[in-house]
PQR file with spaces between the fields and no chain letter, atoms N, CA, C, O and H, PARSE charges and radii, in Angstrom:
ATOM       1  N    UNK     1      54.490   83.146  118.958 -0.4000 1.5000
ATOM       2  CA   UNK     1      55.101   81.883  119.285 -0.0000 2.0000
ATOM       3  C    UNK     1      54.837   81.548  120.730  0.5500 1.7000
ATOM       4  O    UNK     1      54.809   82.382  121.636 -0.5500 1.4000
ATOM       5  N    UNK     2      54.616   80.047  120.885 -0.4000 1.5000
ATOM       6  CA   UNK     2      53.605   79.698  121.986 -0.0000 2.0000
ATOM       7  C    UNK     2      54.753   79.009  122.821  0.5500 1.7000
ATOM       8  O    UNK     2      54.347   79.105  123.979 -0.5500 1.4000
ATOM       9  H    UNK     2      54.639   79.369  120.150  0.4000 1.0000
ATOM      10  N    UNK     3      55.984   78.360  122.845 -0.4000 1.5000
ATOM      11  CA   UNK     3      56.093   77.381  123.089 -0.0000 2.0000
ATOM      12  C    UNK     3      57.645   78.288  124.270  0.5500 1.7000
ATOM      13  O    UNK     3      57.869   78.183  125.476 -0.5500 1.4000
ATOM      14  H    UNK     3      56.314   78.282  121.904  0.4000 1.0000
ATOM      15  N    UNK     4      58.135   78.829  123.529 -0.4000 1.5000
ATOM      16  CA   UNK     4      59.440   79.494  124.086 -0.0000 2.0000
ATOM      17  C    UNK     4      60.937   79.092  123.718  0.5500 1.7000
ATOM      18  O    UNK     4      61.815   79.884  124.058 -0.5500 1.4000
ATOM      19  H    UNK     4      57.952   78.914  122.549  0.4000 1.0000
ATOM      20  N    UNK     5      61.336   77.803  122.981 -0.4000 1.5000
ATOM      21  CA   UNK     5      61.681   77.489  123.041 -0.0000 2.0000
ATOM      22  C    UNK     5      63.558   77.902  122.859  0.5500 1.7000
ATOM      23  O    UNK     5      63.925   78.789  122.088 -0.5500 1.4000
ATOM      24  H    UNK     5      60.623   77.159  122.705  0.4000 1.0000
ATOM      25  N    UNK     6      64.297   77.288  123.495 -0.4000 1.5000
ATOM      26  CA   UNK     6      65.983   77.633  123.051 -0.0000 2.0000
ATOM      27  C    UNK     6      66.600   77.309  122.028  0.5500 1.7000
ATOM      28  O    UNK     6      66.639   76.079  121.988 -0.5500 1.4000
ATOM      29  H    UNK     6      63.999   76.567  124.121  0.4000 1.0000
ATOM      30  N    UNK     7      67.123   77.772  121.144 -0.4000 1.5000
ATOM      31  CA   UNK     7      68.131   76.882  120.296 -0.0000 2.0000
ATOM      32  C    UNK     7      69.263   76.308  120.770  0.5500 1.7000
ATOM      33  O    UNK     7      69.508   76.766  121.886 -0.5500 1.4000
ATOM      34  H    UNK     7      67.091   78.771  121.176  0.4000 1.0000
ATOM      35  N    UNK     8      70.097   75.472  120.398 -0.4000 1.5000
ATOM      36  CA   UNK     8      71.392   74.713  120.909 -0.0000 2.0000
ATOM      37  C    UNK     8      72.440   76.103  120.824  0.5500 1.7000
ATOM      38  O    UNK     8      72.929   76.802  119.937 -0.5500 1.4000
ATOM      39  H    UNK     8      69.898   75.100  119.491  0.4000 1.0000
ATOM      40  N    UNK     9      72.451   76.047  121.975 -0.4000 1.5000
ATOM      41  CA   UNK     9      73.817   77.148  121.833 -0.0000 2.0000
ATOM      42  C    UNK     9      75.014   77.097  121.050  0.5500 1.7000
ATOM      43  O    UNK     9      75.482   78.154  120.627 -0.5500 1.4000
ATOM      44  H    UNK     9      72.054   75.479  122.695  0.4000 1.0000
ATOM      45  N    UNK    10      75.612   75.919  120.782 -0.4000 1.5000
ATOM      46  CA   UNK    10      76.431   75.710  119.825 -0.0000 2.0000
ATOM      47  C    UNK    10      76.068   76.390  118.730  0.5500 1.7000
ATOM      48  O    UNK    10      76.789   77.159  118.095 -0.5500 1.4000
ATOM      49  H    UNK    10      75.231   75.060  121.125  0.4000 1.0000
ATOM      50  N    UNK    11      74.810   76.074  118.479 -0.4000 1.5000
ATOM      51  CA   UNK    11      74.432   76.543  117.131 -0.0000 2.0000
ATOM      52  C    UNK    11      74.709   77.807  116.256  0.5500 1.7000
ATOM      53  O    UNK    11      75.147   78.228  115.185 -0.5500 1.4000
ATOM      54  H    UNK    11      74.224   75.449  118.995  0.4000 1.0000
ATOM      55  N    UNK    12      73.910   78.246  117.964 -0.4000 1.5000
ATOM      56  CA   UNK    12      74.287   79.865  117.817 -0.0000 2.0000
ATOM      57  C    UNK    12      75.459   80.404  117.942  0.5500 1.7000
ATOM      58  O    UNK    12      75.749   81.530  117.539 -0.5500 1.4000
ATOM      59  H    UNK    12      73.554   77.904  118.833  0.4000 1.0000
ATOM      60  N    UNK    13      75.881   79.966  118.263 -0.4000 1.5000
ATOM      61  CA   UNK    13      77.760   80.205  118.548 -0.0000 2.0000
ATOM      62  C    UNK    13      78.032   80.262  117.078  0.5500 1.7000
ATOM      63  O    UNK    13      78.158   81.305  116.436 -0.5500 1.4000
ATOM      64  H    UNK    13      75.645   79.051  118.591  0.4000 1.0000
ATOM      65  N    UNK    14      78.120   78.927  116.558 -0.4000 1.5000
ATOM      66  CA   UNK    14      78.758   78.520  115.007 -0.0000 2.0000
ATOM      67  C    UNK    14      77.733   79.659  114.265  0.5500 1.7000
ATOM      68  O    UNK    14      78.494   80.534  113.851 -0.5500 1.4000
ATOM      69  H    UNK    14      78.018   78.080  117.079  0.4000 1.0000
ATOM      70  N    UNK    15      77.124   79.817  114.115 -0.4000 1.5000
ATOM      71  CA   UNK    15      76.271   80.323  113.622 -0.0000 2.0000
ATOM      72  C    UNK    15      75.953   82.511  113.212  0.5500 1.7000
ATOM      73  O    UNK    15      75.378   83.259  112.422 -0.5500 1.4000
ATOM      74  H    UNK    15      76.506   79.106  114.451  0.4000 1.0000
ATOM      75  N    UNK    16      76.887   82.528  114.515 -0.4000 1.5000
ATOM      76  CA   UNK    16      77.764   84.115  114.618 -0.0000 2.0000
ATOM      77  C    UNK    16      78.670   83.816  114.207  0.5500 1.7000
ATOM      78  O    UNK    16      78.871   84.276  113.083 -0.5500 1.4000
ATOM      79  H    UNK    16      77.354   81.920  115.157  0.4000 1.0000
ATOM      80  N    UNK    17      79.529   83.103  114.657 -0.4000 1.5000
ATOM      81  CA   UNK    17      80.676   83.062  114.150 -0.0000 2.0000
ATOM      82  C    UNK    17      80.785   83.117  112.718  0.5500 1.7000
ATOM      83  O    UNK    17      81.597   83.908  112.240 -0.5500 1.4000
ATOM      84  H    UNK    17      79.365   82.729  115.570  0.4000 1.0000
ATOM      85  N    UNK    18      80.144   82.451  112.021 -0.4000 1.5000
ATOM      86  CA   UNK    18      80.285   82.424  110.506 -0.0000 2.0000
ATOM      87  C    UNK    18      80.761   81.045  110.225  0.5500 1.7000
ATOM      88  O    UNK    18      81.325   80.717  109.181 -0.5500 1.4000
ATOM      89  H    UNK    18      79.484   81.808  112.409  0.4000 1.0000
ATOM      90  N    UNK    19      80.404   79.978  111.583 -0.4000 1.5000
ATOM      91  CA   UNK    19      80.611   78.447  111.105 -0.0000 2.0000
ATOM      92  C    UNK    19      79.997   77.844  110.644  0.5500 1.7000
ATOM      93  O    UNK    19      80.297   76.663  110.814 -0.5500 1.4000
ATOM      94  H    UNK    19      79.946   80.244  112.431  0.4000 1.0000
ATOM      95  N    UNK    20      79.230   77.994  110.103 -0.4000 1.5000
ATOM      96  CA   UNK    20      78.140   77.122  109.553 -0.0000 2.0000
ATOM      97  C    UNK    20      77.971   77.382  107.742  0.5500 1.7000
ATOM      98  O    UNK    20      77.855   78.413  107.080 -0.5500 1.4000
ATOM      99  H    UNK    20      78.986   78.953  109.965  0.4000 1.0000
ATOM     100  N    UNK    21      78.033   75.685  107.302 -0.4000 1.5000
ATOM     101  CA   UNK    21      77.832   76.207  105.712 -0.0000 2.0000
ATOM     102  C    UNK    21      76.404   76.271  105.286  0.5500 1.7000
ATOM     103  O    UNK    21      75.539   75.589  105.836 -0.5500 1.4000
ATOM     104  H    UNK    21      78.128   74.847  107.840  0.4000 1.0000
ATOM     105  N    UNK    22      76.210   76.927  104.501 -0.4000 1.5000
ATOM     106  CA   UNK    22      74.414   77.094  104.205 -0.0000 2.0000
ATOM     107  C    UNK    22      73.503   75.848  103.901  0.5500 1.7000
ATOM     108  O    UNK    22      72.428   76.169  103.394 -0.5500 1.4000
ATOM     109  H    UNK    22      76.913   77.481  104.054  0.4000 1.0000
ATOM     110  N    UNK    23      73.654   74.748  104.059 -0.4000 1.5000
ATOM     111  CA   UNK    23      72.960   73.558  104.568 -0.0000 2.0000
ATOM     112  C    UNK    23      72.278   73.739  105.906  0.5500 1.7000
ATOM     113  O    UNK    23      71.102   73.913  106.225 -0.5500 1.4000
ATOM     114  H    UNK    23      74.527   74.487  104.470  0.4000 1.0000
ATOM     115  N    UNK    24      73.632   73.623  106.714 -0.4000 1.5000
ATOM     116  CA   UNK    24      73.595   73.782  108.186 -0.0000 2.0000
ATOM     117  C    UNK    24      73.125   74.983  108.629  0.5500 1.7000
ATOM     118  O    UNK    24      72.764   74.966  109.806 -0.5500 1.4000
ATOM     119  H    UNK    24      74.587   73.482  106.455  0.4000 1.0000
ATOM     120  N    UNK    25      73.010   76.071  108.024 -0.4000 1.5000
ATOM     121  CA   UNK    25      71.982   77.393  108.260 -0.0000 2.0000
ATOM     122  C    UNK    25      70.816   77.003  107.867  0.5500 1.7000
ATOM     123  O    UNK    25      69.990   77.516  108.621 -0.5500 1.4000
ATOM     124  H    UNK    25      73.303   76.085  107.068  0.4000 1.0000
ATOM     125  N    UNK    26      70.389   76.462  107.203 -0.4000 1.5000
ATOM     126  CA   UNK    26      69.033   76.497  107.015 -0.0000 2.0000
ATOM     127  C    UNK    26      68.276   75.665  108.012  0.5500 1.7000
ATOM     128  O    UNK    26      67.240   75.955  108.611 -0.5500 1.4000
ATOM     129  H    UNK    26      71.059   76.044  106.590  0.4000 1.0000
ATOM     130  N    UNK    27      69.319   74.095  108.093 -0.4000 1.5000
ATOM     131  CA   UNK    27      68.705   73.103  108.929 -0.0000 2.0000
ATOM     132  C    UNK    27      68.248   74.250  110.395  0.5500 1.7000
ATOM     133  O    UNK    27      67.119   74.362  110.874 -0.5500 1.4000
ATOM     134  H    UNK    27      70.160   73.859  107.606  0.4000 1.0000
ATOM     135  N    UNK    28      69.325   74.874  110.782 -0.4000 1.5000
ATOM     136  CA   UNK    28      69.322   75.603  111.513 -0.0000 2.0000
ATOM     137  C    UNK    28      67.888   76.657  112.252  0.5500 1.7000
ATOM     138  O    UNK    28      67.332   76.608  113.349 -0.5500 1.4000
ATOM     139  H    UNK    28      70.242   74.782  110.393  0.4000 1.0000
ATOM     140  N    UNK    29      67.717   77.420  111.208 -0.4000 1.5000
ATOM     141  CA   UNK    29      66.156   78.215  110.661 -0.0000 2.0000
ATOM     142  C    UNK    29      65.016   77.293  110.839  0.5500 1.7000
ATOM     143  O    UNK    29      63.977   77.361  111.496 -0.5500 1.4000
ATOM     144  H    UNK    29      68.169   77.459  110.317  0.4000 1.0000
ATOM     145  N    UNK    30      65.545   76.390  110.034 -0.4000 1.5000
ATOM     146  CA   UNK    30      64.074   75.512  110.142 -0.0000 2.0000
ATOM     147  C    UNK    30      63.706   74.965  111.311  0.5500 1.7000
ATOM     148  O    UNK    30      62.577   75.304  111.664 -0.5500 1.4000
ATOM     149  H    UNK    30      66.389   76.335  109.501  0.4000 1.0000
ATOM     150  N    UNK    31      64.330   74.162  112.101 -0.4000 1.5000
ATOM     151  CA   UNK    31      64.728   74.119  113.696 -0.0000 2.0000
ATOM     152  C    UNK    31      64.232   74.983  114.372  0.5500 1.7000
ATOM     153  O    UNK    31      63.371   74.749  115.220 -0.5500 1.4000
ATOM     154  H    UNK    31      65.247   73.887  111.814  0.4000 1.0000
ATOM     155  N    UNK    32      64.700   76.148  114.106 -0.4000 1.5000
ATOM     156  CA   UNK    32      63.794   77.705  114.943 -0.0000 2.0000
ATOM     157  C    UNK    32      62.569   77.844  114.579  0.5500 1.7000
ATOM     158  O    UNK    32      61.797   78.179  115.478 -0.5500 1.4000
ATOM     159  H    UNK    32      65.399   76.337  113.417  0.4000 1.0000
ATOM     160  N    UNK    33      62.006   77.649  113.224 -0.4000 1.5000
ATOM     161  CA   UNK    33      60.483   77.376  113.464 -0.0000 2.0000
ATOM     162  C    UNK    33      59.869   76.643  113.613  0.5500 1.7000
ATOM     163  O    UNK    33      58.657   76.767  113.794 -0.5500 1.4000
ATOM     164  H    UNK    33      62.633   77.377  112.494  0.4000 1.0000
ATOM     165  N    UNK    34      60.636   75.375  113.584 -0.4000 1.5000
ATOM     166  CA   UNK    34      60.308   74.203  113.603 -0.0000 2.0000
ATOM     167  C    UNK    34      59.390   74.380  115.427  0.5500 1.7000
ATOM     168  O    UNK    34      58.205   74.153  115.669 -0.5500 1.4000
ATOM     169  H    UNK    34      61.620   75.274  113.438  0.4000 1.0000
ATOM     170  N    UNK    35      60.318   74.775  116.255 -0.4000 1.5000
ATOM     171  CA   UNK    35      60.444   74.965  117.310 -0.0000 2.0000
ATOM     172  C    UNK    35      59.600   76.154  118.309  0.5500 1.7000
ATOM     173  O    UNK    35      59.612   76.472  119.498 -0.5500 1.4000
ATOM     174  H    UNK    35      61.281   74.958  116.059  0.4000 1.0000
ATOM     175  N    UNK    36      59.038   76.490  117.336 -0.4000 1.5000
ATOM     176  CA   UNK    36      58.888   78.299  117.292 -0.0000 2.0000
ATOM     177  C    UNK    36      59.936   79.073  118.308  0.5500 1.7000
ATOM     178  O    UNK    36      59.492   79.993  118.996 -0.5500 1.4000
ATOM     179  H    UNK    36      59.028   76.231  116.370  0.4000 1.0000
ATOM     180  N    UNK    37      60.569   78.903  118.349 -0.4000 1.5000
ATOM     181  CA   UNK    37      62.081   79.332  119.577 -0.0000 2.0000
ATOM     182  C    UNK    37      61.635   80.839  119.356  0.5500 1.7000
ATOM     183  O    UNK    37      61.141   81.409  118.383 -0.5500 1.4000
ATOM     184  H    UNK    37      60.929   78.156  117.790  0.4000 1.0000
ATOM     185  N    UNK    38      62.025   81.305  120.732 -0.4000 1.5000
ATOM     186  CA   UNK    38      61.766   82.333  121.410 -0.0000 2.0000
ATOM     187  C    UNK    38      62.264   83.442  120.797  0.5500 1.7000
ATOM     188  O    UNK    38      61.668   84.519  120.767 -0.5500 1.4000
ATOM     189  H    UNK    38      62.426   80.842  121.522  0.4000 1.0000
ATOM     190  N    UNK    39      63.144   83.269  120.392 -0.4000 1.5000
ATOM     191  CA   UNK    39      64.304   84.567  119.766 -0.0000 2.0000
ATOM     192  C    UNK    39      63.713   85.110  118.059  0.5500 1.7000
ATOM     193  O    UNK    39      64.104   86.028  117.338 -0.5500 1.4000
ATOM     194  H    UNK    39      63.629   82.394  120.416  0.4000 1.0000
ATOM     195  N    UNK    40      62.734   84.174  117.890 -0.4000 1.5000
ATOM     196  CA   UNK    40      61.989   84.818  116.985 -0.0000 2.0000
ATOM     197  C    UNK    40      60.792   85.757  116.981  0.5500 1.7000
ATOM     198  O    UNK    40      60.310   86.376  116.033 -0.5500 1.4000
ATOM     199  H    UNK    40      62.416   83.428  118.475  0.4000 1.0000
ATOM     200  N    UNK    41      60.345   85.713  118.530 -0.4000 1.5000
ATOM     201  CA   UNK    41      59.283   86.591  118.509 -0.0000 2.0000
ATOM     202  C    UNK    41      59.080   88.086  118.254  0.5500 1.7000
ATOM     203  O    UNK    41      58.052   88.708  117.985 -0.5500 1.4000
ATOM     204  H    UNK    41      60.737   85.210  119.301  0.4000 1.0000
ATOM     205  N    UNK    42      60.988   88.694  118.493 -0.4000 1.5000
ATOM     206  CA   UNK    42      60.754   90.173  117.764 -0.0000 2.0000
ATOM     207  C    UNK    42      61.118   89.943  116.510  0.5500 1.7000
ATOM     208  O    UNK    42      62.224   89.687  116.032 -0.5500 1.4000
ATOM     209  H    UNK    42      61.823   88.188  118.711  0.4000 1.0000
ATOM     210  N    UNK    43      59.864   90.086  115.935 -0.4000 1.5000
ATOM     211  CA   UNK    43      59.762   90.608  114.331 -0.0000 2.0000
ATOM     212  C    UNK    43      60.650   91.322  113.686  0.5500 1.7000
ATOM     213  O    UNK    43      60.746   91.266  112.460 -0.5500 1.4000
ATOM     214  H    UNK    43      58.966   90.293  116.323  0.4000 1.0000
ATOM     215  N    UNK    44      61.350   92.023  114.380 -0.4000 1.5000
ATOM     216  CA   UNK    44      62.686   93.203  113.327 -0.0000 2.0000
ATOM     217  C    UNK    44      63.527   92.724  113.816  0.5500 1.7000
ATOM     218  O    UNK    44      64.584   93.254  113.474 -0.5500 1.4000
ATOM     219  H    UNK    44      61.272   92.069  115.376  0.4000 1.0000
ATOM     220  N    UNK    45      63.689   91.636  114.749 -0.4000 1.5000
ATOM     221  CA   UNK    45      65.256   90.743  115.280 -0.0000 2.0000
ATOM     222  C    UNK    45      65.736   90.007  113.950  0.5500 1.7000
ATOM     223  O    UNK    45      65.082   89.596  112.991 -0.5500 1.4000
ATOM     224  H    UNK    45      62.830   91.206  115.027  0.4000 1.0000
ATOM     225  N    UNK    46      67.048   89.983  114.210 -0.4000 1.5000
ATOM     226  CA   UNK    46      67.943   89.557  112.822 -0.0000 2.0000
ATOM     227  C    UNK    46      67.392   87.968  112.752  0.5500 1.7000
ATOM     228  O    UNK    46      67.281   87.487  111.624 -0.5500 1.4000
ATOM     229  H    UNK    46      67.579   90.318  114.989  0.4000 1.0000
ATOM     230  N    UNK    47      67.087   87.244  113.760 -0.4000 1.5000
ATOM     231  CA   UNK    47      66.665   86.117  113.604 -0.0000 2.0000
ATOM     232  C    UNK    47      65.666   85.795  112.540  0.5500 1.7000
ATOM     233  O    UNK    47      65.594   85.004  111.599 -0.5500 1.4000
ATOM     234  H    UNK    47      67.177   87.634  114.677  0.4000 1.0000
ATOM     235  N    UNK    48      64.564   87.185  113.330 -0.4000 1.5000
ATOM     236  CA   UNK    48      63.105   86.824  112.598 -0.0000 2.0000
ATOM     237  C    UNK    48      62.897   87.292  111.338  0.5500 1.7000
ATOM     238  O    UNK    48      61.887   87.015  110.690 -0.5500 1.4000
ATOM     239  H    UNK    48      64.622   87.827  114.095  0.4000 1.0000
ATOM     240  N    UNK    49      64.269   88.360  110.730 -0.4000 1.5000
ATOM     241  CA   UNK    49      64.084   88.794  109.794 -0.0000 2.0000
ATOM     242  C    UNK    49      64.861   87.519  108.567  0.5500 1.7000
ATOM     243  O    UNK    49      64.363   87.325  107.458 -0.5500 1.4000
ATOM     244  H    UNK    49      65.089   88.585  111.257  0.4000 1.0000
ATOM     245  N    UNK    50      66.077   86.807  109.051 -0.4000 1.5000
ATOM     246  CA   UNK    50      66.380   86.047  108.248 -0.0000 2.0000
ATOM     247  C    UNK    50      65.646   84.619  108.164  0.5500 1.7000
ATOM     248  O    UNK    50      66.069   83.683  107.485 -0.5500 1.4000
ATOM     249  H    UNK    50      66.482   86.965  109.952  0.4000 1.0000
ATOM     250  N    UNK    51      64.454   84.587  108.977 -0.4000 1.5000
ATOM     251  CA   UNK    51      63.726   83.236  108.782 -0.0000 2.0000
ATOM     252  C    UNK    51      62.632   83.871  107.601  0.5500 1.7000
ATOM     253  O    UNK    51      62.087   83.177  106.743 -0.5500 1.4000
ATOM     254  H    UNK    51      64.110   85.347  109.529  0.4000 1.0000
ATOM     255  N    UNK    52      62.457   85.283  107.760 -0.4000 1.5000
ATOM     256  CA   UNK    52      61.244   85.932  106.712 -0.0000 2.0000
ATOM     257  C    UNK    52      62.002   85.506  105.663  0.5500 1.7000
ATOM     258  O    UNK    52      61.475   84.560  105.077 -0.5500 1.4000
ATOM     259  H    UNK    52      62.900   85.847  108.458  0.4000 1.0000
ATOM     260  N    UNK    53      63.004   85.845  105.230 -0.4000 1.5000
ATOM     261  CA   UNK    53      63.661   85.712  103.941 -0.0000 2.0000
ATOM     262  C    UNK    53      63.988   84.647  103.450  0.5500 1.7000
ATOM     263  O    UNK    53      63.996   84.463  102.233 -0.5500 1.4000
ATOM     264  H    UNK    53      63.432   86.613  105.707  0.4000 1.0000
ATOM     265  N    UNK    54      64.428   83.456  104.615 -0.4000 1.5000
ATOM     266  CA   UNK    54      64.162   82.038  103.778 -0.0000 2.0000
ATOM     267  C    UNK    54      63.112   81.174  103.935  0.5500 1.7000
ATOM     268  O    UNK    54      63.243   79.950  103.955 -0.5500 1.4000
ATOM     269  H    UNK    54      64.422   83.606  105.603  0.4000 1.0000
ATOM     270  N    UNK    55      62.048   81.776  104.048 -0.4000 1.5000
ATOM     271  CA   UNK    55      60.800   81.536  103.723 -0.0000 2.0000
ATOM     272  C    UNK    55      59.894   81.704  102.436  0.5500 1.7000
ATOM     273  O    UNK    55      59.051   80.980  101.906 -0.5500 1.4000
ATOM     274  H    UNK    55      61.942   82.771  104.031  0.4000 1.0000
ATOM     275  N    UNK    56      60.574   83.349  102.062 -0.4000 1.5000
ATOM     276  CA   UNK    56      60.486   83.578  101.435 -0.0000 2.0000
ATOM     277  C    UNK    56      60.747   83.240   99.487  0.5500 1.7000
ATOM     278  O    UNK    56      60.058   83.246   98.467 -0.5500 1.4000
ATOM     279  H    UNK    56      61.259   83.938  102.493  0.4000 1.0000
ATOM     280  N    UNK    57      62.505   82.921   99.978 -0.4000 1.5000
ATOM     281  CA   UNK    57      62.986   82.153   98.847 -0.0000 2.0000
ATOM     282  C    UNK    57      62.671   80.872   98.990  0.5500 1.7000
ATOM     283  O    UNK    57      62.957   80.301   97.937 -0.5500 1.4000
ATOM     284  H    UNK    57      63.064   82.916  100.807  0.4000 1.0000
ATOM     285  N    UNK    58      62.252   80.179   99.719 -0.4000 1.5000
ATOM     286  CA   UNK    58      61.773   78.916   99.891 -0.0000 2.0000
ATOM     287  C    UNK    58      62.569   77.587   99.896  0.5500 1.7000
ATOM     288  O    UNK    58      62.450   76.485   99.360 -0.5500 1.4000
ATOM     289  H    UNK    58      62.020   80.642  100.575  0.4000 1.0000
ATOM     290  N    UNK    59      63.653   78.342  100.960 -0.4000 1.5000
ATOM     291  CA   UNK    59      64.656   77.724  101.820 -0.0000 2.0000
ATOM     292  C    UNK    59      64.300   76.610  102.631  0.5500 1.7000
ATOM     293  O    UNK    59      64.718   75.452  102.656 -0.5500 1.4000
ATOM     294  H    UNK    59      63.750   79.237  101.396  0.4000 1.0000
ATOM     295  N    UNK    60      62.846   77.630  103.739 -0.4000 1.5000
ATOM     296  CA   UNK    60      62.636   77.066  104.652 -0.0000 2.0000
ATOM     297  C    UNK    60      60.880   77.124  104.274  0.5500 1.7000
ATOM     298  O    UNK    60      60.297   77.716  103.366 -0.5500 1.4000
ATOM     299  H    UNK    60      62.507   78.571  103.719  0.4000 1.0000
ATOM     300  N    UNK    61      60.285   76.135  105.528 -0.4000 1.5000
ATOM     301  CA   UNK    61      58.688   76.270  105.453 -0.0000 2.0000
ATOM     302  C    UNK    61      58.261   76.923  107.055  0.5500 1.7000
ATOM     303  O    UNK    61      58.804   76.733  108.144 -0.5500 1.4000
ATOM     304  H    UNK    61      60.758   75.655  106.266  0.4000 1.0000
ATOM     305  N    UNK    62      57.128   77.714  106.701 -0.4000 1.5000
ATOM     306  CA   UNK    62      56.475   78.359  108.199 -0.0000 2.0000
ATOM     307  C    UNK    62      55.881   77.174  108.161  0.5500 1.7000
ATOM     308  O    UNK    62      55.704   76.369  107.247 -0.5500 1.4000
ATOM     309  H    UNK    62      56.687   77.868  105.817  0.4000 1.0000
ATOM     310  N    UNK    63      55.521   77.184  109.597 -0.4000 1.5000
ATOM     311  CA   UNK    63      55.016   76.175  110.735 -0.0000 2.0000
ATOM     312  C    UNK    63      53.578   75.773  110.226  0.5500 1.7000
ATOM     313  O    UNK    63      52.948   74.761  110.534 -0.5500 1.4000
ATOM     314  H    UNK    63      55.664   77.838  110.340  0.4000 1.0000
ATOM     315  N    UNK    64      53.189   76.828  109.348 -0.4000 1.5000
ATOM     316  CA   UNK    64      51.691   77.199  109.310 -0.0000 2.0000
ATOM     317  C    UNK    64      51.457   76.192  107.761  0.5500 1.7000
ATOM     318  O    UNK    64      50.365   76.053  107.211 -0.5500 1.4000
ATOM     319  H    UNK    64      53.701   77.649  109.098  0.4000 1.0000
ATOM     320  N    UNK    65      52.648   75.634  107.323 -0.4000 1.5000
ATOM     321  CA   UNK    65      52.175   75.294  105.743 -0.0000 2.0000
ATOM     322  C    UNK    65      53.004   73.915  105.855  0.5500 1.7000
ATOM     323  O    UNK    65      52.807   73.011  105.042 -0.5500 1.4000
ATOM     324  H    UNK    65      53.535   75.747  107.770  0.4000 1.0000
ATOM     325  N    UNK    66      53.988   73.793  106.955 -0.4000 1.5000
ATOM     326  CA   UNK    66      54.216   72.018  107.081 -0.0000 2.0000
ATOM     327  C    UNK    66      52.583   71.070  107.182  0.5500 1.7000
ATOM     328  O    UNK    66      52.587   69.842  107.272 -0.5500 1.4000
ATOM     329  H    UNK    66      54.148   74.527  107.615  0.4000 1.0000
């Protein structure tokens, strides 16, 4: 990821917390790759592992197939 980018801290806030309903998680995810945000670049980070997985189920889309 090229760009570095931050997510809205709120986000992340609501987002630990357990505020967010799974709409708003995904919009969320997608946003982070949308973005390629920074906090995804370690690969075994909980971030990068739950964007693998709704990618996977096809939640969300990689950057590479928008």
């Amino acid at each position: 990821m090229s760009n570095g980018s931050q997510p809205n801290v709120q986000d992340v806030i609501d987002y630990e917390n357990g505020d967010m309903d799974w709409d708003r998680i995904v919009d969320f995810f997608q946003n982070l790759i949308d973005s390629e945000a920074s906090c995804l670049d370690d690969e075994d980070g909980d971030y990068a592992i739950m964007v693998r997985s709704l990618i996977v189920d096809g939640y969300c889309e990689s950057k590479e197939v928008k």
